[in-house]
C-alpha positions as CSV (number, residue, x, y, z in Angstrom):
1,X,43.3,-147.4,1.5
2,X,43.7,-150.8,3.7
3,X,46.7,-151.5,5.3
4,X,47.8,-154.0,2.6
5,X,47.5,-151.3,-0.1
6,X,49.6,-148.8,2.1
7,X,52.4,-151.2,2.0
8,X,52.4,-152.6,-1.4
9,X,52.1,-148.4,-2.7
10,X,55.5,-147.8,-0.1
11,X,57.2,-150.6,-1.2
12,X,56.0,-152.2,-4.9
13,X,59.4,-154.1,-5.6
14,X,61.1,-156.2,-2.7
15,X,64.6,-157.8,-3.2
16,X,66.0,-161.3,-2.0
17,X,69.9,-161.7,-1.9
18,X,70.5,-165.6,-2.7
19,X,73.8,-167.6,-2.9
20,X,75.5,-167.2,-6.8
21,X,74.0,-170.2,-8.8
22,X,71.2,-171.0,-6.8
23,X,68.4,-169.2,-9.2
24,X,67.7,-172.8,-11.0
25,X,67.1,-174.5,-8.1
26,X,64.8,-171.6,-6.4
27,X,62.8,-172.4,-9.9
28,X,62.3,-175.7,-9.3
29,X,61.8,-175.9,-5.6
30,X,60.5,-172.3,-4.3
31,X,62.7,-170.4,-2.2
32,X,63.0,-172.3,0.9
33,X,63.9,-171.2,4.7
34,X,66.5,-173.1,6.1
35,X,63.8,-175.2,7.7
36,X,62.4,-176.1,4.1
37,X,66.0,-177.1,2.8
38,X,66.9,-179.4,5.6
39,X,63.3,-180.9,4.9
40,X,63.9,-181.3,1.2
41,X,67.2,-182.4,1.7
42,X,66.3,-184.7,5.0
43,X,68.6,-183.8,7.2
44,X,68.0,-184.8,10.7
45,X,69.6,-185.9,13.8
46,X,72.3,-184.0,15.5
47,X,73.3,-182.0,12.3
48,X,70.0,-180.9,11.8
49,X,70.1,-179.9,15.6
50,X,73.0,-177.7,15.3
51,X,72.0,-176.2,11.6
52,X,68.5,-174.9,12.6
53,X,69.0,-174.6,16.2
54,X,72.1,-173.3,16.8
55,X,74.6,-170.3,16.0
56,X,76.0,-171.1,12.4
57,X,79.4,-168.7,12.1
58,X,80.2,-169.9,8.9
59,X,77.8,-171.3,5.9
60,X,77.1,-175.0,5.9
61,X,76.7,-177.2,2.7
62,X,74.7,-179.7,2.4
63,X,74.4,-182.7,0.1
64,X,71.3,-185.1,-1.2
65,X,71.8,-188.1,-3.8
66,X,69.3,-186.2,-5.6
67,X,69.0,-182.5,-5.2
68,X,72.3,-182.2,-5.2
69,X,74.2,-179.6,-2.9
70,X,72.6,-176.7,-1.3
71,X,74.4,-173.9,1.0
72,X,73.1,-172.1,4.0
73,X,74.0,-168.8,4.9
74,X,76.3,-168.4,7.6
75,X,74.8,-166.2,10.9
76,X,78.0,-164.6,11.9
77,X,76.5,-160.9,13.2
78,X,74.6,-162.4,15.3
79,X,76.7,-164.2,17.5
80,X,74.5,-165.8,21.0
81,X,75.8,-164.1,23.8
82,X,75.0,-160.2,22.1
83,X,71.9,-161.6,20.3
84,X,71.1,-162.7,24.5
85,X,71.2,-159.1,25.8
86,X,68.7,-158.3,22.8
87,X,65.9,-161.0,23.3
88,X,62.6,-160.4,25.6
89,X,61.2,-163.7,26.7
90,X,63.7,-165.7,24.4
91,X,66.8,-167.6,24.7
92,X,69.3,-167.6,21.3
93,X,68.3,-170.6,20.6
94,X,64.2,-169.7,20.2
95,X,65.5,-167.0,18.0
96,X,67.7,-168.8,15.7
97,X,64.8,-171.4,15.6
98,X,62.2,-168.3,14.5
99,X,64.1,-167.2,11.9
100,X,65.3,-170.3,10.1
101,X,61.4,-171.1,9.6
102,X,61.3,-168.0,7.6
103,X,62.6,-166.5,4.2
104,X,63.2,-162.8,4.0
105,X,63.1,-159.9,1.6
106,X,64.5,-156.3,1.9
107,X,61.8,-153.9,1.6
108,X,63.9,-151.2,-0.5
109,X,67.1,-151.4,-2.7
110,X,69.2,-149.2,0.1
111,X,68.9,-152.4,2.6
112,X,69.8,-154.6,-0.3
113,X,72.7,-152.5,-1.0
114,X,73.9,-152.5,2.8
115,X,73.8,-156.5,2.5
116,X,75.5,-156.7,-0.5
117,X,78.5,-154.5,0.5
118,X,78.9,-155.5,4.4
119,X,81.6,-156.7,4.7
120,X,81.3,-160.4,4.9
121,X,79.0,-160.4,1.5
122,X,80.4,-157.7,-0.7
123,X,83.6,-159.9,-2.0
124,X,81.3,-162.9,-3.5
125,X,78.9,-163.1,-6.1
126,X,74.9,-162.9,-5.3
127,X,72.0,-163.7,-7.5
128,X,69.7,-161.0,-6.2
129,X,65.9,-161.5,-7.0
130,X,63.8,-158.6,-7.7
131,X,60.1,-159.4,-6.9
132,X,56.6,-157.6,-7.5
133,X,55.2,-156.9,-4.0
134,X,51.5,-157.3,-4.7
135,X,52.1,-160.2,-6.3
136,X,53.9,-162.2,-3.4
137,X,51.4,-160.2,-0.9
138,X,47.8,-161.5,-3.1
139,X,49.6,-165.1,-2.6
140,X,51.0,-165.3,0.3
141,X,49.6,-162.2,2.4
142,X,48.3,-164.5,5.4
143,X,52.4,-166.5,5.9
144,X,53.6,-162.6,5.8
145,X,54.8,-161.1,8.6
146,X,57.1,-157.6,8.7
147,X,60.2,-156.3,10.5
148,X,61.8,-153.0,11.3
149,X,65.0,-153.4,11.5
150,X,67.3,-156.5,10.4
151,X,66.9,-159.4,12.7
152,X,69.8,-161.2,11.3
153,X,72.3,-158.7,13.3
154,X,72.6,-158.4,16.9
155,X,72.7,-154.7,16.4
156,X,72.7,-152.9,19.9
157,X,70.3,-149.9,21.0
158,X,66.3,-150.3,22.5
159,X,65.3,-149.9,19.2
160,X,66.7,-153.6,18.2
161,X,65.3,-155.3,21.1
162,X,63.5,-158.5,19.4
163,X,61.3,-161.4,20.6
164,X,58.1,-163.0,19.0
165,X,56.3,-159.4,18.8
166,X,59.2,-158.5,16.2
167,X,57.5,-160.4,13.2
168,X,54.1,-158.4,12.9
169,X,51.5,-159.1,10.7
170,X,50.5,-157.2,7.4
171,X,47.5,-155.7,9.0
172,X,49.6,-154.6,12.1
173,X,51.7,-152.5,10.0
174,X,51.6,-148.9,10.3
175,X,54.0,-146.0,8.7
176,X,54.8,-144.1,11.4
177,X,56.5,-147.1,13.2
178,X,59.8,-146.7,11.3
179,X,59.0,-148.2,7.9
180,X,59.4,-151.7,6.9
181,X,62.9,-153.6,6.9
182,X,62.2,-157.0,5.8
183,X,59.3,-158.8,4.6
184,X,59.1,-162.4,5.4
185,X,57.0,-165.4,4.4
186,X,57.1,-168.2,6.9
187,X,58.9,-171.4,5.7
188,X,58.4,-171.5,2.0
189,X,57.7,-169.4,-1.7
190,X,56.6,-172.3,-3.2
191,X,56.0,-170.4,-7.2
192,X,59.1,-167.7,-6.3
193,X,59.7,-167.7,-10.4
194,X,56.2,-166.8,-11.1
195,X,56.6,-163.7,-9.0
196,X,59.8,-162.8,-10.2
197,X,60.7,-159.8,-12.3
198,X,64.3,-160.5,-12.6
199,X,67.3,-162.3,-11.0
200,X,70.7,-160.6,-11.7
201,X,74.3,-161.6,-10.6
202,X,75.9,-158.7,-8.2
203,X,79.2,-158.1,-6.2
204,X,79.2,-155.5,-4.3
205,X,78.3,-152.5,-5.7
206,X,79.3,-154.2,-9.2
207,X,76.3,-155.4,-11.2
208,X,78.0,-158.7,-13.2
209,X,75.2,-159.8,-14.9
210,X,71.5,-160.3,-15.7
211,X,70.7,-164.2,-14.8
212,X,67.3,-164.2,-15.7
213,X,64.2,-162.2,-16.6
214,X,60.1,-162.2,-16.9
């Protein structure tokens, strides 16, 4: 069995956790990293600088004349003077930079469950979108790079030390390591609803609603 087909048999179904309402826009645009947004939405300048670059504690709307308004996610666990003692070769800055160029996936429903009930997340709606790995992998397998923990805490201990080796490759990938945390595809999933199985509304451990299904 290749490495590709070890990791689509561990983990067939991957889960993204996107802002409530923003399922009919991820159907006409993809699902975007931050970088993608400000690029659809042209952003630039100095507010670009400090969206992409720097330490966002709380989530950032943006607006276009014609896509409308978008949200970003807020990075408040991972704050830049603990995510400093955590990066090898790095400064915050690289790091925030990395990871805004990606989008991400949780490899099993338990880290999707986490997300949804920590405690910044687990008051507000989420339109979470269930995915079929092979799928996303026979697309995309080559913009794919996988993680072992969750890079968007600064969560202390050696194990959580992070810097451009974090984000390995498919064929990198081997059980023993710890298992798979996230999956990400660098800057864009262009066909997202194509790959979708179903996009239902959550809060917390409360499941509202079925959005959307294949």
């Amino acid at each position: 069995m290749t490495t590709t087909e070890q990791l689509i048999a561990r983990y067939p179904i991957l889960f993204h956790m996107a802002e409530e309402g923003t399922w009919p826009s991820i159907q006409r645009h993809g699902l975007l990293s931050t970088s993608a947004l400000l690029d659809l939405f042209e952003v630039t300048g100095n507010r670009r600088q400090s969206i992409e670059h720097e330490w966002r504690p709380q989530s950032v709307r943006i607006e276009h004349r014609e896509h409308g308004t978008a949200v970003i996610r807020d990075q408040s666990p991972m704050d830049p003077r603990s995510l400093g003692l955590l990066l090898d070769g790095l400064e915050p800055t690289d790091w925030y930079r990395l990871i805004n160029r990606k989008t991400f996936f949780w490899a099993t429903r338990d880290r999707l469950n986490r997300f949804l009930n920590a405690r910044p997340y687990r008051g507000s709606a989420h339109d979470v979108i269930t995915v079929d790995a092979r799928s996303l992998v026979d697309q995309y397998e080559d913009d794919i790079t996988l993680a072992s923990f969750n890079t968007g805490v600064s969560t202390f201990g050696p194990q959580y030390r992070r810097g451009i080796g974090t984000f390995r490759k498919i064929q990198d990938y081997r059980e023993d390591a710890g298992g798979v945390v996230e999956l990400a595809v660098d800057y864009s999933v262009d066909n997202l609803a194509e790959l979708a199985i179903s996009v239902e509304q959550w809060r917390g451990r409360q499941r509202l609603n079925r959005v959307w299904h294949h």
